[in-house]
Structure formats: C-alpha cells, structure tokens
VMD Tcl script that draws the C-alpha trace (Angstrom):
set ca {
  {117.50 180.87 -66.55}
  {114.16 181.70 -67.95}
  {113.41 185.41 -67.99}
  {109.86 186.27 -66.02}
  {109.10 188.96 -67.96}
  {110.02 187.35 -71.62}
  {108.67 183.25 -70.66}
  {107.16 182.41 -74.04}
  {110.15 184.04 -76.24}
  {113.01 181.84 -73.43}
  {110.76 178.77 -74.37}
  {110.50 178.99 -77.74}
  {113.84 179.67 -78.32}
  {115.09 177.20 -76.14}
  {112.90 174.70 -78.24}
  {114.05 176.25 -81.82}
  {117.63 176.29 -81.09}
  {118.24 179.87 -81.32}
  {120.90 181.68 -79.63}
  {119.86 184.28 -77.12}
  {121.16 187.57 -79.30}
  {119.54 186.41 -82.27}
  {116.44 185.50 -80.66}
  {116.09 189.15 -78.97}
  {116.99 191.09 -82.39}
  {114.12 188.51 -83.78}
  {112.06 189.82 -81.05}
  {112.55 193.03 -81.00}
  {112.16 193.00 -85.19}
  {108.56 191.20 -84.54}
  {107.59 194.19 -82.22}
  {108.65 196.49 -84.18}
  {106.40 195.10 -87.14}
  {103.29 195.12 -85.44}
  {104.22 198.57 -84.16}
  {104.49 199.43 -87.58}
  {101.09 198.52 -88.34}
  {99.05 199.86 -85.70}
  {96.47 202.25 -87.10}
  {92.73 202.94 -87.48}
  {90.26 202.65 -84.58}
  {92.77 201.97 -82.64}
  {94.85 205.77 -82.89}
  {91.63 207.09 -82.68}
  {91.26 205.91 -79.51}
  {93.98 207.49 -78.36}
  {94.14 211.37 -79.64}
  {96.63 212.16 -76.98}
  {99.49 209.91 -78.56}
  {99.55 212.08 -81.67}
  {100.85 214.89 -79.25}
  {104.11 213.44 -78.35}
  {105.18 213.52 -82.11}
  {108.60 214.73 -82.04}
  {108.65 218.63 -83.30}
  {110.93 219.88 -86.02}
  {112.52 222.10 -83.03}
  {113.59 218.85 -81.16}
  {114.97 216.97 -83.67}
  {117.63 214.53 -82.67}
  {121.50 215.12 -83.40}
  {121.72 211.77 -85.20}
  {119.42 212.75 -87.89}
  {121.25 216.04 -88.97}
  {124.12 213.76 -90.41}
  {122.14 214.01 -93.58}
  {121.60 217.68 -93.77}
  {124.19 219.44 -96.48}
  {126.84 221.87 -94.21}
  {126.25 224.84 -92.48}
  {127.16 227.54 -95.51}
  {124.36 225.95 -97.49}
  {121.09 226.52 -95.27}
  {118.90 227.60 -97.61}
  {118.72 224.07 -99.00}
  {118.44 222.50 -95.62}
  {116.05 219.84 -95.75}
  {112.66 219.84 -93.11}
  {112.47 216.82 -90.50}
  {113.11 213.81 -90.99}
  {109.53 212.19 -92.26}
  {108.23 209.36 -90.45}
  {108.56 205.47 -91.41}
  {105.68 204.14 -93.15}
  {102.73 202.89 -91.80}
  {100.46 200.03 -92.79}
  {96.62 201.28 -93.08}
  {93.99 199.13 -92.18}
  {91.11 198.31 -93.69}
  {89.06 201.13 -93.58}
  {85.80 198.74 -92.95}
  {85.67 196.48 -89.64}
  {84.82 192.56 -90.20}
  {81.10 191.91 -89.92}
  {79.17 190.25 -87.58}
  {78.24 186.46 -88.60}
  {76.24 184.37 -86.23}
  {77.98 180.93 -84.80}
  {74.88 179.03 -85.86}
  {73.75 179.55 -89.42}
  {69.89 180.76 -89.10}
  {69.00 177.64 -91.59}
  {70.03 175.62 -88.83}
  {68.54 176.84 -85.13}
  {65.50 175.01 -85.30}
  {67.18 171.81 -85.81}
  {68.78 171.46 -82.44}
  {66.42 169.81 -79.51}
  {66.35 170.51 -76.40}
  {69.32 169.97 -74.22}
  {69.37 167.10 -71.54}
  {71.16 166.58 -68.66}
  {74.18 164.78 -68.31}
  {72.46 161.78 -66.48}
  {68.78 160.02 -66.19}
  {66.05 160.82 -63.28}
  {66.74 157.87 -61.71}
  {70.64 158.27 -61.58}
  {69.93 161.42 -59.98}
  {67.46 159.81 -57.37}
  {69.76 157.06 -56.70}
  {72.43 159.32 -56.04}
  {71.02 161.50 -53.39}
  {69.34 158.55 -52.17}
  {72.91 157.35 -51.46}
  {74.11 160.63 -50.19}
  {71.94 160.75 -47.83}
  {72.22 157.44 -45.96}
  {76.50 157.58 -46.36}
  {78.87 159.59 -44.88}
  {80.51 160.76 -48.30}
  {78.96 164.11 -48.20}
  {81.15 165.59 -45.96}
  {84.22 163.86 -47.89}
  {82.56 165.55 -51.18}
  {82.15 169.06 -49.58}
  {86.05 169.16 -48.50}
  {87.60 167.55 -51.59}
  {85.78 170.72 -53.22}
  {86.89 173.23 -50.87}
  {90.71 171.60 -51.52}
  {90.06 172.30 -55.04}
  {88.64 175.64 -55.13}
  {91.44 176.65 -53.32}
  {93.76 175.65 -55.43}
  {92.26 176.69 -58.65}
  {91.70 180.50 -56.60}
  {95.46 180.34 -55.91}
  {97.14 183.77 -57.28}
  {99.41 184.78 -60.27}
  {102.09 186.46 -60.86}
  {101.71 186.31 -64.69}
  {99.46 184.71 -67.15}
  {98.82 181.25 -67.01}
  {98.63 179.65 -70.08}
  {96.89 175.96 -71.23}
  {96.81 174.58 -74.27}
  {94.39 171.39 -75.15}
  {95.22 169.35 -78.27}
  {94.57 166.12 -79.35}
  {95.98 163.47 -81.59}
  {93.37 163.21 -84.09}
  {89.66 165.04 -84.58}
  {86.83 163.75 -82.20}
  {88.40 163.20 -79.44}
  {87.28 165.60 -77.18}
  {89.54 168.50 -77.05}
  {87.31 171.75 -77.54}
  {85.13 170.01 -74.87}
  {87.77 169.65 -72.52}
  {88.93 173.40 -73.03}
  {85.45 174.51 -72.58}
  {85.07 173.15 -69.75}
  {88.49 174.01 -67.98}
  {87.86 177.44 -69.32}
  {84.19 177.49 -67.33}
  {85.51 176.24 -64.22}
  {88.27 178.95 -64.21}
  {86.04 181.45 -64.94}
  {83.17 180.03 -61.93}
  {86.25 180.09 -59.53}
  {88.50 182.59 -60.40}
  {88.18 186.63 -60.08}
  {90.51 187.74 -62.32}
  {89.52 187.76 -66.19}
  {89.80 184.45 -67.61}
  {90.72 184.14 -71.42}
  {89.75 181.35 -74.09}
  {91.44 181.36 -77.25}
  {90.70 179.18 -80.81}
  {93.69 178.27 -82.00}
  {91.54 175.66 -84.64}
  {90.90 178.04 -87.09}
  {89.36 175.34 -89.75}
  {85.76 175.24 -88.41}
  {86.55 175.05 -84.37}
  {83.53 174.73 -82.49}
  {84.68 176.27 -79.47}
  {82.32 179.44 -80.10}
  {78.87 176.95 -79.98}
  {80.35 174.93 -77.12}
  {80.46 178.39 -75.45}
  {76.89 179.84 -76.35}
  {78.52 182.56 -78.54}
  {75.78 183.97 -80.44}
  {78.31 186.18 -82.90}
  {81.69 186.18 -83.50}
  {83.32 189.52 -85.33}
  {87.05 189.57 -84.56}
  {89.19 186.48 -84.69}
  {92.50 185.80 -83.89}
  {94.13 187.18 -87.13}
  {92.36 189.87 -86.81}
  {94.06 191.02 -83.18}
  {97.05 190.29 -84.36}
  {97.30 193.17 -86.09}
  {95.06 195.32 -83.88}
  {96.68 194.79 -79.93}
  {99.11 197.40 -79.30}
  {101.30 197.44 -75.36}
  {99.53 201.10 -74.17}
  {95.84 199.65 -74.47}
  {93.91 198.52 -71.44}
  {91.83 195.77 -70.35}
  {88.89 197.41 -71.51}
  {90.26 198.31 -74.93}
  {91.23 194.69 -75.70}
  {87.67 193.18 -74.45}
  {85.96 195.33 -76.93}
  {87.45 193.29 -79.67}
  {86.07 189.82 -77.53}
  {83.31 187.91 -76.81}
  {81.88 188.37 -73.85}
  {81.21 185.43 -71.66}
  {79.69 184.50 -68.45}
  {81.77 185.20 -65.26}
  {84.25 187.36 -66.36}
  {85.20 184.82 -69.18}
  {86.31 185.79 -72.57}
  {86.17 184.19 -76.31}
  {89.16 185.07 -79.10}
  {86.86 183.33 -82.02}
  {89.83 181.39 -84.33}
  {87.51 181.83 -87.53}
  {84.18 182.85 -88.37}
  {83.28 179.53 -89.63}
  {84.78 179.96 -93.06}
  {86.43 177.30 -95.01}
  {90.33 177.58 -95.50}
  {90.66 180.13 -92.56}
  {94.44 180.20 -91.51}
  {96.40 181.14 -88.40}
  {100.02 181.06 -88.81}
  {102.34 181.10 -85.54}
  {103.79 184.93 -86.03}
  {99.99 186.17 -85.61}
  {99.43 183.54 -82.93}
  {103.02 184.55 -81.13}
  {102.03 188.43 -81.28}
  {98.44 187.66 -79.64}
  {99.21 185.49 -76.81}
  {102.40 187.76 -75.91}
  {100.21 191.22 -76.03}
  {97.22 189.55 -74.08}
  {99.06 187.53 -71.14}
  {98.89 190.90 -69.40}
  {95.51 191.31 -69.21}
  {94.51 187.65 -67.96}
  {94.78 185.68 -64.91}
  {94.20 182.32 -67.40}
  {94.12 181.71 -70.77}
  {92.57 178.14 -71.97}
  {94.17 177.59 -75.94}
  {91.86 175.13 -78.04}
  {95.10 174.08 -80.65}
  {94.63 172.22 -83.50}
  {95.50 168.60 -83.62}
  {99.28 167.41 -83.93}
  {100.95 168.31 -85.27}
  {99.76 171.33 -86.69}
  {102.94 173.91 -87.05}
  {100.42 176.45 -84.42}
  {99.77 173.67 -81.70}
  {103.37 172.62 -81.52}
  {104.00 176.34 -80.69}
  {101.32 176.75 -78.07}
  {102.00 173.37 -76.82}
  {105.47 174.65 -76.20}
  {105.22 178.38 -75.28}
  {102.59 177.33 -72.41}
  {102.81 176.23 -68.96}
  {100.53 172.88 -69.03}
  {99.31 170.69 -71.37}
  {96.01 168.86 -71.47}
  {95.96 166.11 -74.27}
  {92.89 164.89 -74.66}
  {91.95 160.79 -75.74}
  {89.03 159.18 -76.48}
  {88.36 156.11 -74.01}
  {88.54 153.85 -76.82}
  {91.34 151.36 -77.98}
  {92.92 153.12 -81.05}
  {92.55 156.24 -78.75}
  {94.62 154.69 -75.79}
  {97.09 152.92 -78.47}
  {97.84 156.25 -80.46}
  {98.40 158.52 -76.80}
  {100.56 155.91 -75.55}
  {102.62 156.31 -78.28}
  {103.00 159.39 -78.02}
  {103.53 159.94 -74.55}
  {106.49 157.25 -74.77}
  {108.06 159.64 -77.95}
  {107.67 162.56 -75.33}
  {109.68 161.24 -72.44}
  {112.76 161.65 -74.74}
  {112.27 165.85 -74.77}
  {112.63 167.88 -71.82}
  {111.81 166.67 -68.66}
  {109.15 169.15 -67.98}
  {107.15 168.84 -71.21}
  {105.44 165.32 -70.10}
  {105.70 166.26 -66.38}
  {103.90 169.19 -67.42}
  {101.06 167.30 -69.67}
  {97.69 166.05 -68.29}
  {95.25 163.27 -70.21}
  {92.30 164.06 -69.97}
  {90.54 160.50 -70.90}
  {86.80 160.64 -72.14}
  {83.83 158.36 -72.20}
  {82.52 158.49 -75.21}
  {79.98 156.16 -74.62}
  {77.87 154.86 -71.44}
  {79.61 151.29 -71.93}
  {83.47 151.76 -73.29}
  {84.69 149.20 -74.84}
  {88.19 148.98 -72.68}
  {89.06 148.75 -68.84}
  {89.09 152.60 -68.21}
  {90.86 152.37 -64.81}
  {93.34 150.11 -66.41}
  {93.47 152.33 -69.43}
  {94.82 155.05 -67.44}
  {97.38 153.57 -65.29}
  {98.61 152.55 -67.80}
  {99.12 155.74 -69.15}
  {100.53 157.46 -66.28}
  {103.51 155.13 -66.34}
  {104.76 157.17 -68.98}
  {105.02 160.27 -65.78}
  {101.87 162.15 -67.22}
  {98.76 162.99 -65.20}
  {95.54 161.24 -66.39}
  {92.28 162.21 -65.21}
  {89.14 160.24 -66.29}
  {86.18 162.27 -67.40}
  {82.92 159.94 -67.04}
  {80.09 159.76 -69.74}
  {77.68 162.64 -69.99}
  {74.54 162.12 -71.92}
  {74.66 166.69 -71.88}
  {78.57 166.48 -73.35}
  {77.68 163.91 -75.70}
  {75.05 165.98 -77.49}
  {77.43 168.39 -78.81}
  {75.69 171.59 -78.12}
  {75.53 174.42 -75.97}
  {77.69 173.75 -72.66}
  {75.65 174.22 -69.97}
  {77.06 173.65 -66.43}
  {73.50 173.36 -64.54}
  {72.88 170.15 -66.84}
  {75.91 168.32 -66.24}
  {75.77 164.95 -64.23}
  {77.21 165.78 -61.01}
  {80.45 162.94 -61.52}
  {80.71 165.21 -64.42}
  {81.40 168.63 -62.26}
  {83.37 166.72 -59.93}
  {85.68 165.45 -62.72}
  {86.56 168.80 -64.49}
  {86.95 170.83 -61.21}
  {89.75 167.82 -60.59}
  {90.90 168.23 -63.88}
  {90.96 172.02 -63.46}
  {93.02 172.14 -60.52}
  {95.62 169.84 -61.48}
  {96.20 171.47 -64.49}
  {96.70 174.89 -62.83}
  {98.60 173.75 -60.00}
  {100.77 171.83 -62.82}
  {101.01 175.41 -64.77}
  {102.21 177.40 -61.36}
  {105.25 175.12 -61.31}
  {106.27 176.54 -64.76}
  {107.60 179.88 -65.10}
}
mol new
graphics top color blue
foreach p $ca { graphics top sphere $p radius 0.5 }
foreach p [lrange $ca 0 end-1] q [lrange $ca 1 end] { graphics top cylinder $p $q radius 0.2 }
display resetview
C-alpha cells in the first residue's frame, strides 16, 4: 500500500520496477546529495544551525575506531572533519525580463474572449430564461468542490501530444482558478524548459530562479516564506517556478525535477505542472508521480486521431492512470472543422474525462491571461475543468 508520507517515491517505483529496499537506499542516497550541497544564502539564513555542530568533547564512540591505542595519545588525531560540501556560486542568477524590451511595443491591445453583441445577446437571454439560477448553483457545486481540503499536496500535470495544442493555456488557467478559489498557496511549475511560455501566459514581468536552480537550493528546515523568496509572485496567493529564462538549450533532467516537487509539496495546497510534450523523459515522470492528468488536444482531426491513440495504448497500464486523466479539448478556431460533441464522446469511451473548452477570441491571442476578458462560456468551462480535475486528484493518494 502506498505510503502517505512518501506518494511520489511508492509511484515511481511502482512504475520503474524497483524493489522497495532498493528504492529507499536510492532515496535516502538522493537526500543525502542535495543535503550535501546546501550552502550559500541559504546557511546564512540560518546562523543558528551552525550551533548544533557536534563539539570535539561529544564525539561519537564509532568514530574513535580510527584513533591509534590508548599508550600513544600524544599522536591522537583531532575530530573527525566534516564531509565535503559543494559551494555555490558565489553570484545569484540575474534578473531577465519574460518579454525582450525589443518586443513590448509590438503586442496590441488585448480583447475579450467574445464580440459586443455575443455579450448583449447573452444577457439578453439571461434575462428572459430561467437559466440564471441553474448557472448560479452549478457554480456554487463547483466552488465547493475545488475549496474542498487537503491532506497533502495535490499535484497536476498538463501535457500534450505534440506543440500547439494548448497545454500551457490549459495549466494557466487551472492554475488561476485554483488560486481565485482556493486559500491555501497554490503552486505553478514549468516543467518545458525549451522556451515555455507559461511565465507570459501568467503576466510575469521577470523570472530569476528556475527550476534547476531550486533544485539545488530547497533544503526540509526552510519555511514557506523562505521558499517564496526564490518565486514569482502571482495574484491570489499563486506562485510561478519559471522552467528557463528563455534561453535556448535549457535542460531539466528528472533528479532536479524529483528533488523540487518532493521538497515543495509541503508548502502547497496545489501544484499545476506545465510538462513537456510526450514523451519527454521529465513529463513521463510528472505524468506518473502526480495525482491527475490533464492532456490537452486541439479540436482538430489529426488532434482527435493522435489522442485517441493514445488513450487506447493507455488502457493497457494501470487502471488508475486513464481513470485518472482528463482531455481537455480546445477550439482553436470559431468554426472547427469536426463534430466537437461527437469528438469527445468519442473519446471518453476510452474511460477518460473530456471536457470541451469553447473558442476564445482573448485565449487565441496568445498573450497575457487575463480572467476579466474571458467570454463567460469560457469561465464556465475551466471552473468545470478545474473541479473535475481536483476531485479526480483527491481520489489518488
């Protein structure tokens, strides 16, 4: 039986195939690395550990099996010195802006997710129908569920099959309606180190540490407050874990990735990962070590083909892999070229979840989210998408 405590090291083993003893010593080697190289800021945040050095006076019976004997104590060696440690670099990344300043004045303005007269028609229809009501408790059933406690992190990873298709868009907005509903901190990480976007879909201005970086940095005695210096700072008590700062030939590699997402699961109610696309060696590892899966598709043929596929390869693993996968279909366009509605069901024959996100003229621009300019179907849809996904994640220890 999974152990609580340990949930990401039971599920990777249990999909690597290694036995439990080896799999602890593994562990326990890991942590003792990136023990090893804690150092810098860091220990000089904390003056009061360098106190509870051991003395030479209370040195431990085990390590006097070296010393020469008893008639010979004038050649008695001092204390036993201390392992190694790795130093850091003694200078802290820089600060590089998420848009180059070549480019700001390029961008226009940003619209909203649907024409004047969509919106007119729609409250025109709102008013004269009864679905108001309907609309008002299908979103008190889903803020509910989304506000529903922990006991430990949750963790969500979004991938996709292939590039466009939606994905950093669909963890952006999963990780703003956490973060609108929610009151504990809410995490996003960039698992796409190669130029992820995640940071401008956000409205990151900056981006200093990345993912790499914390790897070697998070330690088990820091707090909340220590860690969020290292992040950016969202709106509502969301957070940003930058994968790269826009350089070409950035890399993440899972033992960095592992080390993270273990040290920070503490400290966060949710955490949304953006993973690269399959099958990238780091997505197949947060697509395993976390508790739901959103996969999202393009509403487009080759898009529905290719995620069929797929989701008919994953019903041979683990029951609880598909069971625990959501779709997350997108209009890419105002007119798709398929059936949507037929799209989908026939995608959650395979036993996955498929939620359709509609066309948004705001989304489509590739910018800046910004919730205010969404088309209302728009809201609707990712609160939906939102709660399934976390209700999905709480059945997953």
């Amino acid at each position: 039986m999974p152990n609580a405590n340990n949930w990401q090291g039971d599920v990777l083993r249990d999909l690597r195939g290694t036995p439990p003893q080896q799999h602890a010593q593994d562990h326990g080697s890991a942590q003792g690395h990136a023990q090893a190289q804690s150092h810098g800021p860091a220990q000089e945040q904390h003056p009061a550990q360098q106190q509870q050095q051991p003395q030479p006076q209370r040195q431990e019976p085990a390590r006097t099996e070296a010393q020469p004997p008893s008639g010979n104590t004038a050649a008695s060696p001092g204390p036993a010195a201390p392992p190694p440690r790795t130093q850091r670099p003694s200078r802290s990344p820089d600060s590089r802006p998420v848009v180059d300043s070549a480019l700001t004045g390029t961008a226009r303005r940003p619209q909203r997710g649907e024409s004047a007269a969509a919106r007119i028609s729609r409250a025109v229809r709102r008013i004269v129908s009864s679905s108001t009501a309907r609309e008002v408790a299908e979103l008190t059933r889903t803020a509910e569920q989304i506000q529903q406690p922990v006991t430990t992190g949750r963790q969500i990873a979004v991938t996709s099959i292939r590039g466009g298709a939606g994905k950093t868009t669909v963890a952006a907005l999963l990780g703003t309606a956490y973060a609108h509903y929610r009151h504990d901190p809410v995490l996003l990480v960039e698992a796409d180190p190669a130029l992820g976007s995640l940071p401008l879909r956000l409205g990151a201005e900056s981006l200093r540490w990345t993912t790499a970086d914390l790897a070697d940095i998070v330690e088990p005695q820091m707090s909340l407050l220590d860690v969020t210096g290292y992040l950016v700072q969202l709106p509502d008590n969301a957070w940003l874990l930058p994968g790269s700062q826009g350089r070409i030939g950035a890399m993440l590699d899972t033992a960095a990735y592992e080390r993270v997402m273990v040290a920070l699961r503490r400290y966060f109610g949710v955490t949304v990962v953006d993973c690269e696309t399959l099958p990238a060696e780091v997505a197949r590892v947060a697509l395993s070590a976390a508790q739901a899966r959103v996969l999202a598709v393009p509403a487009t043929l080759d898009g529905i083909t290719s995620t069929y596929a797929v989701l008919q390869w994953m019903q041979g693993l683990p029951r609880h892999m598909i069971a625990g996968t959501v779709v997350a279909l997108t209009s890419t366009t105002s007119r798709p070229g398929i059936d949507v509605e037929a799209a989908a069901e026939k995608l959650r024959s395979t036993g996955a979840a498929v939620h359709v996100l509609p066309h948004d003229r705001h989304l489509a621009a590739g910018g800046e989210l910004r919730t205010e300019l969404l088309a209302r179907p728009t809201r609707l849809a990712a609160a939906r998408l939102a709660a399934e996904v976390f209700q999905l994640s709480q059945k997953r220890r």
